[in-house]
C-alpha positions as CSV (number, residue, x, y, z in Angstrom):
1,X,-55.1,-13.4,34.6
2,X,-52.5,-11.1,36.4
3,X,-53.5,-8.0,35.5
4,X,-50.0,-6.3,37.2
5,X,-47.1,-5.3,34.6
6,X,-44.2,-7.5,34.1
7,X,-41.1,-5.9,35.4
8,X,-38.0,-7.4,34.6
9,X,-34.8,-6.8,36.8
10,X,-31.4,-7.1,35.2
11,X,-28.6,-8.4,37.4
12,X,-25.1,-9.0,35.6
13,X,-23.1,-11.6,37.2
14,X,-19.5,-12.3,37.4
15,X,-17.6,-14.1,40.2
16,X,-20.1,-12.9,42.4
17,X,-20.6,-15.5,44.9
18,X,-20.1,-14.2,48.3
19,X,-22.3,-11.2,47.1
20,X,-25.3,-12.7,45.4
21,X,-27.2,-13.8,48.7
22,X,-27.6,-10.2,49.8
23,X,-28.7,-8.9,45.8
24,X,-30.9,-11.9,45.0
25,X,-32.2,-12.4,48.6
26,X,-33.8,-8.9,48.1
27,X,-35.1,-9.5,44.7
28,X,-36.9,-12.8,46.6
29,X,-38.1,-10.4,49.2
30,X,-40.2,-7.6,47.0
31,X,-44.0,-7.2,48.0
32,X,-44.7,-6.7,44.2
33,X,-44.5,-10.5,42.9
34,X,-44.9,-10.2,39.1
35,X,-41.3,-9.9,38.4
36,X,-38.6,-11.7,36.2
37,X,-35.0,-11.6,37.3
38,X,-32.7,-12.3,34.4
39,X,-29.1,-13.2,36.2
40,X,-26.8,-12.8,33.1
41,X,-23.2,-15.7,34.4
42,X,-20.9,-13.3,32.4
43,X,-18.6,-16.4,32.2
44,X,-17.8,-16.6,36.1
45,X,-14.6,-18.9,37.1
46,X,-16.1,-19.5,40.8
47,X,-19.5,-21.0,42.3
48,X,-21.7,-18.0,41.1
49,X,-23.5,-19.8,38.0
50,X,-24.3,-22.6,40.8
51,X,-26.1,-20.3,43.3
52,X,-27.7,-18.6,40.6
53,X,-28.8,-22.0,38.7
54,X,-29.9,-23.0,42.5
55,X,-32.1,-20.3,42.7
56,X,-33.7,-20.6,39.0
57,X,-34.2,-24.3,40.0
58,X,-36.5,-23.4,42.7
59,X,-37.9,-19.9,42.1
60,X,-39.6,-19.5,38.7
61,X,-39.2,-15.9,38.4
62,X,-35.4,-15.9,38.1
63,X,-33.9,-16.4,34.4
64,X,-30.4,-18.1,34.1
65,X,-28.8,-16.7,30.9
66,X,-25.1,-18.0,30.2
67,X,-22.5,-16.3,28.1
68,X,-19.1,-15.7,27.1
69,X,-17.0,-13.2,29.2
70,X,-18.0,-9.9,27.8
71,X,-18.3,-7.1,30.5
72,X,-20.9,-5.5,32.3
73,X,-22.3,-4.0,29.0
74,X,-22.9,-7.2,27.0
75,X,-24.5,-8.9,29.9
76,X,-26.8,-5.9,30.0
77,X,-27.3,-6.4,26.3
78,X,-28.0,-9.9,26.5
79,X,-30.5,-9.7,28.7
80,X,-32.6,-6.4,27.0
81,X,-32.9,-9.3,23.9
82,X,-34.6,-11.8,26.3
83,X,-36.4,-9.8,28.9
84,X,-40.5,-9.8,28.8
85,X,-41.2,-7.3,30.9
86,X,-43.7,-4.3,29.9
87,X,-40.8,-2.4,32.3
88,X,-37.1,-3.3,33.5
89,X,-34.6,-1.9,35.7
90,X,-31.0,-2.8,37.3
91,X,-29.1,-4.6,39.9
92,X,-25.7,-5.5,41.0
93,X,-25.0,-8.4,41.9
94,X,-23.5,-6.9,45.3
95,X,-25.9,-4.1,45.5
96,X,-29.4,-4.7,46.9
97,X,-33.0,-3.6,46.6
98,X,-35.8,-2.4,49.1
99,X,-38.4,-5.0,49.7
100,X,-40.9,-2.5,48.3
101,X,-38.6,-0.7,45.5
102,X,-40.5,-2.6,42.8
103,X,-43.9,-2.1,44.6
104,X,-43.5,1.5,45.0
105,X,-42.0,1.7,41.1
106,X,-44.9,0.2,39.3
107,X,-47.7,2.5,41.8
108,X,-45.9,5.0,40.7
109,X,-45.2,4.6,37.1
110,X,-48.7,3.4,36.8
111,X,-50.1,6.6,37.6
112,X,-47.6,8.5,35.6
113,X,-47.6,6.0,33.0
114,X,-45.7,9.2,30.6
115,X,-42.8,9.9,33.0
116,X,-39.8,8.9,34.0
117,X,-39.5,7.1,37.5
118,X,-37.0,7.5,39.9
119,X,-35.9,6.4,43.5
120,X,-33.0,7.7,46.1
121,X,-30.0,5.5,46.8
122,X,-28.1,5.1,49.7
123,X,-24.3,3.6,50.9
124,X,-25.9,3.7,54.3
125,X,-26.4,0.5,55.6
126,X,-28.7,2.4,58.5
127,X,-30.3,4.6,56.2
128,X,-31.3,1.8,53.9
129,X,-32.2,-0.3,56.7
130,X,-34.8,2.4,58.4
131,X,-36.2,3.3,54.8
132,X,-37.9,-0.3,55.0
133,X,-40.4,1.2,57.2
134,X,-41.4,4.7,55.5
135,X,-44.2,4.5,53.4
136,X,-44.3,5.4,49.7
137,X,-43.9,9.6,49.1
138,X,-43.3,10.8,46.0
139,X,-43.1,14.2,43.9
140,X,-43.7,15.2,40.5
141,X,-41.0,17.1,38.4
142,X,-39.0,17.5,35.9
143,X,-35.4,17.2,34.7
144,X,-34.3,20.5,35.0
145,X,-35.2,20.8,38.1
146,X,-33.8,18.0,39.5
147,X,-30.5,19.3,37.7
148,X,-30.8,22.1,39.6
149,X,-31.0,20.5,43.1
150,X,-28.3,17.8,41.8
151,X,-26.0,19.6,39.9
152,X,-23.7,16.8,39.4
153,X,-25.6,15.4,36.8
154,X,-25.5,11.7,38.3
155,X,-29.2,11.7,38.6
156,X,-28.9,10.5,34.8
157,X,-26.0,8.3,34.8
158,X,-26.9,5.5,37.4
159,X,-29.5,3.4,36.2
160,X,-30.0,1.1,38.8
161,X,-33.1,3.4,40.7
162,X,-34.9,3.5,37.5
163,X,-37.9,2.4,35.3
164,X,-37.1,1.9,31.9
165,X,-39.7,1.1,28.8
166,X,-39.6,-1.9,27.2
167,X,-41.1,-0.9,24.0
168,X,-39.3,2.4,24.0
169,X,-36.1,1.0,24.2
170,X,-37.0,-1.8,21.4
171,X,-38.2,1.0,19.1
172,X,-35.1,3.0,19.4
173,X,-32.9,-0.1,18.8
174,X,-31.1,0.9,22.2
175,X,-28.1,-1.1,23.7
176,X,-24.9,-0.2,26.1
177,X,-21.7,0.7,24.3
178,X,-20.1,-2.2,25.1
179,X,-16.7,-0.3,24.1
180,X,-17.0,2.3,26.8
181,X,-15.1,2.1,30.3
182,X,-11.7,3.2,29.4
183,X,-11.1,6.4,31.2
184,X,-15.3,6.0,33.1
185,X,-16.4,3.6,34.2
186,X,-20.2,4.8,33.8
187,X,-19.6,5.8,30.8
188,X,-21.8,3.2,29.4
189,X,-24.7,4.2,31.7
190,X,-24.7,7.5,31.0
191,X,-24.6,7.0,27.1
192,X,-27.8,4.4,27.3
193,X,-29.6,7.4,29.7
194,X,-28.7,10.0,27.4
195,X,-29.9,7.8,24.3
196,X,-33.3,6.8,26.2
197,X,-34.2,10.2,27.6
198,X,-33.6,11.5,24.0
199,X,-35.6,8.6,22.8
200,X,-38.7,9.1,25.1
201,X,-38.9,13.1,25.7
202,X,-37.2,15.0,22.7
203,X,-38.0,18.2,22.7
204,X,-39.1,18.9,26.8
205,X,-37.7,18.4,29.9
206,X,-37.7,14.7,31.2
207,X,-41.4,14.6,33.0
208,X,-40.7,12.5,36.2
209,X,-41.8,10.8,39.5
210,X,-39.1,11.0,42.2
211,X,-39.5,9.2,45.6
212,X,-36.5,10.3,47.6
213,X,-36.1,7.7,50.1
214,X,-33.5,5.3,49.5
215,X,-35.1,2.2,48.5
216,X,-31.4,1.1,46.8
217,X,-28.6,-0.1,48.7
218,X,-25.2,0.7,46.7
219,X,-22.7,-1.6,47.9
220,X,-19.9,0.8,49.6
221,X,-17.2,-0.9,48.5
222,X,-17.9,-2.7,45.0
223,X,-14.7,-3.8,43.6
224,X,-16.2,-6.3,41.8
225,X,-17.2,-4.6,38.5
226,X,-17.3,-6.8,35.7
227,X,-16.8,-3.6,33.2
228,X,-14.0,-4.9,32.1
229,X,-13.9,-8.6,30.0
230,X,-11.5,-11.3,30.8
231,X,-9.6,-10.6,28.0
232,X,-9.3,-7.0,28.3
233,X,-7.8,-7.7,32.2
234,X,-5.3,-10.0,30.5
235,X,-4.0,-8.2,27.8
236,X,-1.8,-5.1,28.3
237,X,-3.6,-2.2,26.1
238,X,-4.0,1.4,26.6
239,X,-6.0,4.3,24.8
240,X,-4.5,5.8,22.2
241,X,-3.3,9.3,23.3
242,X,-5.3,12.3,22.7
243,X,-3.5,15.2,21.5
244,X,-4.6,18.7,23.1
245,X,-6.5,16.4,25.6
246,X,-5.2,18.9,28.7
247,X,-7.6,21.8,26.7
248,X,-11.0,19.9,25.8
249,X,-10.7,18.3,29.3
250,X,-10.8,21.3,30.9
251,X,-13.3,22.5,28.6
252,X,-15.3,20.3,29.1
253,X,-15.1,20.4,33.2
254,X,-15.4,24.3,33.0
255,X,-18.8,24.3,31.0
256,X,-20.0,21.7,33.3
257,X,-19.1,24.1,36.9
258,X,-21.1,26.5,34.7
259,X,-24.0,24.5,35.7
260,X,-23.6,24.2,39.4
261,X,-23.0,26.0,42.9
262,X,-19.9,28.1,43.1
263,X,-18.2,26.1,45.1
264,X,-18.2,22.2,44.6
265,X,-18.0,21.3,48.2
266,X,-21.3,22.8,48.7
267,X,-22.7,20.0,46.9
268,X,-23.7,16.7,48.8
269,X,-20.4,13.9,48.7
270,X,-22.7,11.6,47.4
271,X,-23.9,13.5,44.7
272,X,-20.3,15.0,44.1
273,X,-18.2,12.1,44.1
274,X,-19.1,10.4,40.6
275,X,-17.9,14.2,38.8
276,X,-15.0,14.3,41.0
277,X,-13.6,11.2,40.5
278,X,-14.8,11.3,36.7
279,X,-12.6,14.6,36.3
280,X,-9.7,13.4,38.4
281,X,-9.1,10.5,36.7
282,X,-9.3,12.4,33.4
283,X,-7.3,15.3,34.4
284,X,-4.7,12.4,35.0
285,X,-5.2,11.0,31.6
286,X,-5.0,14.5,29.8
287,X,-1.0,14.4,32.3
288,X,-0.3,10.8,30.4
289,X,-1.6,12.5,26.8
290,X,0.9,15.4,27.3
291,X,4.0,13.1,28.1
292,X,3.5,10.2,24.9
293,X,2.9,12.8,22.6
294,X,5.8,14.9,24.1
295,X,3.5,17.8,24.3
296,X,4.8,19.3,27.5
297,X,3.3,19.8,30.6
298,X,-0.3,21.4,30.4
299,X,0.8,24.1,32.4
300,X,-2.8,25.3,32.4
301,X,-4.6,22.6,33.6
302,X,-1.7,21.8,36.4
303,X,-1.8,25.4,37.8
304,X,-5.2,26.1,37.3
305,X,-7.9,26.4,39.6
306,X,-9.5,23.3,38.1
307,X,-7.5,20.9,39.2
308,X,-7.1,22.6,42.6
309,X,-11.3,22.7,43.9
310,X,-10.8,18.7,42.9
311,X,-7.9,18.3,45.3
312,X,-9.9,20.3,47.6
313,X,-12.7,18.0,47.4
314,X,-11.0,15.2,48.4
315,X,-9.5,17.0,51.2
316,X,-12.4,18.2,53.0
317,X,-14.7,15.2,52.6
318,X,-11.3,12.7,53.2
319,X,-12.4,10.6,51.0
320,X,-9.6,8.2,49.3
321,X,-8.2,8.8,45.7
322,X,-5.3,7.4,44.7
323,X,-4.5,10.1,41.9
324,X,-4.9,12.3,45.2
325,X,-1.2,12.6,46.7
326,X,0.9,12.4,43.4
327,X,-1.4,15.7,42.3
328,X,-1.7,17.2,45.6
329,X,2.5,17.4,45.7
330,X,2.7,17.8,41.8
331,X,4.2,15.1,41.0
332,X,2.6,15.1,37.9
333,X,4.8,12.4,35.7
334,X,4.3,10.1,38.5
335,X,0.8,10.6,38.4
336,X,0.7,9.9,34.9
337,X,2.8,6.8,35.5
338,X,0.5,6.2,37.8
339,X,-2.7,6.5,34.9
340,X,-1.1,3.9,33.1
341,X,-0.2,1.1,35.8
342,X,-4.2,1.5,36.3
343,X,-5.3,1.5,33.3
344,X,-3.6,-1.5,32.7
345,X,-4.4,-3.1,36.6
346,X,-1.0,-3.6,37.1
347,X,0.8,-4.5,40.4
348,X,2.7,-1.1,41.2
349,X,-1.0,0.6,41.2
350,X,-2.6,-1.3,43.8
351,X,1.0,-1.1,45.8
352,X,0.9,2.3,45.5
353,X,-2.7,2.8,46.7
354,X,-2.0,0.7,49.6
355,X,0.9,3.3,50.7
356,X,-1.2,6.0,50.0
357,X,-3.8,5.1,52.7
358,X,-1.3,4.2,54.8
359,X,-0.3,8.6,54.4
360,X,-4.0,9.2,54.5
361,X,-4.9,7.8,57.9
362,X,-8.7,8.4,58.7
363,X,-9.7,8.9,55.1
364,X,-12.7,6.7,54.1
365,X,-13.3,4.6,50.5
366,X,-16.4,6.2,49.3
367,X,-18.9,8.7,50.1
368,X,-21.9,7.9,52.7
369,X,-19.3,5.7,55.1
């Protein structure tokens, strides 16, 4: 009898193909055998339920599971009802995994059976490449403290470098929204983090076991998100507008600086970029608020110092935003204009980005390029 946990590894799938040999050809390389992969065919329209069916044919340990269209959240959801694992964690389906991320999770989460396990990430292709070779070092800590070294918060929104309880998340009766994504697109992630922190460790800081090296290859330039269902890309719908969005936004973002260096750019792009891009997008959002409601401009958050360290991010790490330029030269009905052509993927908003980097020459597409 195997005396080794079941982990179970959750990779949503949706016209995936040309990524899935580089995600699931990881999976089939882990040192720690007793896994499960549930692939999750979110209703694919191209060959990605045949590799994945290929795979499950031959290799025991992957699950097929077939549904509607539903997003990346209700593939997630489908496959917490189904997994057996004692533990589970998360992949992409263009991302990709250590050989010895799953090793190095269970020896360390059986250890510190009580706390919350954690590995680093990369967009490095090198970096991810040479951690193969470095053996397992980990840390014991605690939430706060790792808040304090990543003050982005991001530490607890992805949750793809992570060990999650089975039983824990079954006794809290804990699924994804599968309603969030409008204006974040890991706004799902962070609400199921938030929910199983508060679920596990209540009343103290998270207890945790944080290996730093990257044993997780984030895919640089994912534009394959399946957030999003079929029907939601075809039909033409937009959030209702807020009213005094321009003043809880910038609530919000102020209590959250409260929390971290004085100046953003101290902190690392890669850490940074999820709250940047987060804020920008909403600061854009709370410009589109202002204009259906016929509020007037929000003078406060379009002069204030807020808006102005984002646009200095970008600047000094030249990294690519396409709510960048129309801000930058305050053009700020365009860049509400601009909120709702992507909101609704239209055509003028992938134009548009395309001219921006052609007036952005040198600037790269994500952090860690």
């Amino acid at each position: 009898m195997n005396e080794q946990p079941l982990v179970s590894v959750i990779l949503p799938v949706y016209n995936g193909e040309q990524w899935l040999a580089r995600s699931l050809g990881s999976l089939q390389a882990q040192t720690y055998q007793n896994f499960e992969c549930l692939m999750v065919n979110d209703g694919s329209t191209d060959d990605s339920r045949t590799v994945c069916a290929a795979l499950a044919e031959k290799d025991p340990r992957f699950r097929l599971l077939d549904k509607e269209n539903g997003g990346v959240s209700s593939a997630r959801n489908a496959a917490l009802a189904q997994l057996r694992g004692e533990w589970f964690t998360f992949c992409d389906q263009d991302d990709a995994m250590d050989p010895h991320s799953l090793e190095y999770a269970v020896t360390m989460q059986t250890a510190h059976p009580d706390r919350l396990v954690m590995w680093g990430y990369t967009r490095d292709a090198a970096d991810f490449a040479a951690a193969a070779a470095k053996p397992l070092e980990f840390e014991l800590t605690d939430g706060d403290s790792m808040l304090r070294r990543h003050p982005c918060g991001s530490i607890f929104v992805t949750i793809w470098n992570k060990l999650f309880n089975t039983a824990a998340v079954r006794a809290a009766g804990l699924r994804f929204d599968e309603t969030l994504g409008k204006r974040d697109n890991l706004g799902e992630d962070k609400l199921f983090m938030e929910q199983y922190l508060a679920a596990r460790w209540p009343d103290t800081p998270v207890p945790m076991a944080y290996a730093a090296t990257p044993r997780y290859f984030h895919y640089p330039d994912n534009r394959t998100s399946i957030t999003r269902t079929a029907t939601q890309r075809l039909e033409l719908t937009l959030p209702d507008p807020e009213p005094g969005y321009a003043a809880f936004i910038l609530a919000e973002y102020r209590a959250a600086r409260a929390e971290m260096p004085a100046r953003l750019t101290d902190i690392p792009p890669l850490e940074s970029i999820a709250f940047v891009r987060h804020y920008t997008r909403c600061f854009a959002f709370a410009l589109w608020c202002a204009e259906k409601l016929q509020e007037g401009r929000p003078v406060e958050l379009t002069n204030g110092p807020e808006l102005a360290e984002l646009l200095d991010w970008w600047q000094a790490n030249r990294i690519f935003n396409p709510y960048y330029l129309p801000l930058r030269r305050r053009m700020f009905g365009f860049a509400a204009r601009l909120y709702q052509w992507d909101e609704l993927k239209q055509a003028p908003f992938f134009r548009f980005c395309q001219l921006f980097r052609l007036l952005l020459p040198g600037w790269k597409a994500n952090a860690g390029e």
